[in-house]
N, C-alpha and C positions, 0 to 999 in steps of 0.2 A: 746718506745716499741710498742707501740699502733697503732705509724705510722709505723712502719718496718713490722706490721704485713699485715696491710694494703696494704702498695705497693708489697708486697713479694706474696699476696695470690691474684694475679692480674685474676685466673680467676674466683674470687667469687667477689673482690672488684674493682676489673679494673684498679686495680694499682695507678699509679698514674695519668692517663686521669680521672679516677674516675668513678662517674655511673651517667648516666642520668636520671633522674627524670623529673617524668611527672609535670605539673603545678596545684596547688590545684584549681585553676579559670579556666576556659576555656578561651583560648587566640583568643582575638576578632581579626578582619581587621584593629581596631584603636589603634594604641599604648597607647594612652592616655586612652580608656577606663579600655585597662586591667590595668595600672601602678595606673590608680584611686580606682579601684574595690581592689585590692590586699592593697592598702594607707588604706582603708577605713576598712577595714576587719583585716589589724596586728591591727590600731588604735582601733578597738572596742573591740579586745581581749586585748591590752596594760591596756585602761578603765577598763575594768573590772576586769584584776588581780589585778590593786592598789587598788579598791571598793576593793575586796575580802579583801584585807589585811589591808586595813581602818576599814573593819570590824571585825577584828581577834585582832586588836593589845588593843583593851580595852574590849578584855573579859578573860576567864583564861587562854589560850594559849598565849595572850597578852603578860601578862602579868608574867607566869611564863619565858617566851625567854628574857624578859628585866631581870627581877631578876636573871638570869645565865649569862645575859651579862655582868651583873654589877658586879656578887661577887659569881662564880658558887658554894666556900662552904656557904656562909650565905643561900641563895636558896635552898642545899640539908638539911640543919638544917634546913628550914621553912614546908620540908616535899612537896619537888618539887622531882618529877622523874626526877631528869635531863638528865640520859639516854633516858629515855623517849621521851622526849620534844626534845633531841638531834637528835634524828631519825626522828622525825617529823619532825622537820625545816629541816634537810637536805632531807628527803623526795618532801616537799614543795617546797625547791629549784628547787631541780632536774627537778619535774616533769615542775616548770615556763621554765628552760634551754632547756629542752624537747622542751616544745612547741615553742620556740626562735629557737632554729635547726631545726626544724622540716618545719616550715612555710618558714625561709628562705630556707632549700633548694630547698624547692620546687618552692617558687620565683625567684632563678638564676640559680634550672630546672639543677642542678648537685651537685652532693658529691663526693667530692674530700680531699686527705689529705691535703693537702695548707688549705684547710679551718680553721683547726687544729693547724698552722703555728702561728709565734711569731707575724708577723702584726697584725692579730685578735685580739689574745691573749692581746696583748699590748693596742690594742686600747677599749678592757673591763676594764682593770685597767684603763686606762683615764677617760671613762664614768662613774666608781664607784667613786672612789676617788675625780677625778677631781669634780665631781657631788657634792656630799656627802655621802659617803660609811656611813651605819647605819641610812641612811633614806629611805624614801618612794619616795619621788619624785628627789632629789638629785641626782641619776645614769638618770632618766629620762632629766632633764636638760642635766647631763652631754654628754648625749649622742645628745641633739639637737645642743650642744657649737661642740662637738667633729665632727658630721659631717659638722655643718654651717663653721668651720676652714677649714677642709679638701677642702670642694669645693673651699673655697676661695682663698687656700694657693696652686691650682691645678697649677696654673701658673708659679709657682717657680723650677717646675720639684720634682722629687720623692724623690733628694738628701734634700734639703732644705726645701723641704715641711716638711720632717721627723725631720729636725734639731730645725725650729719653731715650730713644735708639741710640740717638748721634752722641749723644752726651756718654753714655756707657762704653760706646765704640771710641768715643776718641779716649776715655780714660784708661782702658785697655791697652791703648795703643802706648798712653803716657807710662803706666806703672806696669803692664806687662808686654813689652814689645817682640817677646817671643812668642805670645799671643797665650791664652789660657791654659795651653796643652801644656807649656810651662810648670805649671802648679805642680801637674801630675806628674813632669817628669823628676824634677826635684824631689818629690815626696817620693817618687819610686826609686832615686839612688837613694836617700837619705838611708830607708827601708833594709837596702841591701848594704848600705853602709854598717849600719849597723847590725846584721847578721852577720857582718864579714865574709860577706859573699860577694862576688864582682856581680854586678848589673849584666843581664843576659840581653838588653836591649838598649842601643842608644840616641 
């Protein structure tokens, strides 16, 4: 509905050319400067939303979002607002998704409804899942796998590329369903198993 609204009300949204958008950087004579400046500035906002949320997840908002994940009525009997804490997280979301829209379009400098479009779409459930949906750095992996394949898989053309995406993503899904962060996490108690040290993270 969203997109019909879109391309239909073409002279407030531009239809489906979309709109141009200025650049949040000022676009130097070197390619390389702006593609670096613009590398440097999503990466230092990326930093510090996961900070942000390393710092949220062991204190009471923490941890009342895991105790609604786990068992929303034992959570509303422990005397958790879980409407509450519900508008919050998806507040919280939104506004991360915000700033994800936001920055990109002004980095490819048009909004358009394709943006919108099932490609996209499709390749945020890779980066989550594939990642590890219900963690913190898990979609972040997922999303360095998800484009490190794309480039590589460039050569196979757009049919095939798409055919081994979906083939890796569903195998993922088959043999690690915790998603790839998995591997890491494993190897990282193994690590500390064997120091005999308890895991400082989990």
């Amino acid at each position: 509905m969203l997109r019909s609204i879109w391309v239909n009300e073409w002279s407030v949204t531009g239809g489906t050319a979309g709109l141009r958008v200025e650049p949040f950087l000022p676009v130097t004579e070197a390619p390389i400067i702006y593609w670096s400046l613009n590398y440097y500035l999503i990466f230092g906002i990326l930093l510090t939303l996961i900070l942000f949320v390393y710092g949220t997840i062991e204190r009471r908002f923490g941890f009342a979002i895991r105790a609604i994940y786990e068992n929303e009525v034992t959570a509303a009997t422990l005397g958790i607002n879980v409407t509450r804490y519900k508008i919050l997280a998806t507040v919280i979301a939104g506004v991360f998704a915000g700033l994800a829209g936001a920055f990109f379009g002004h980095f490819i400098q048009v909004i358009a409804p394709d943006l919108g479009g099932r490609p996209y779409m499709l390749s945020i459930f890779f980066m989550d899942y594939a990642g590890g949906s219900g963690t913190i750095l898990g979609p972040v992996l997922g999303a360095a796998v998800y484009v490190g394949l794309l480039e590589y898989l460039r050569i196979l053309g757009p049919i095939y590329q798409t055919f081994v995406l979906t083939l890796i993503f569903i195998l993922i899904l088959r043999f690690l369903p915790r998603g790839i962060i998995s591997l890491f996490e494993s190897l990282y108690s193994r690590i500390y198993t064997f120091l005999g040290r308890k895991p400082l993270l989990k």
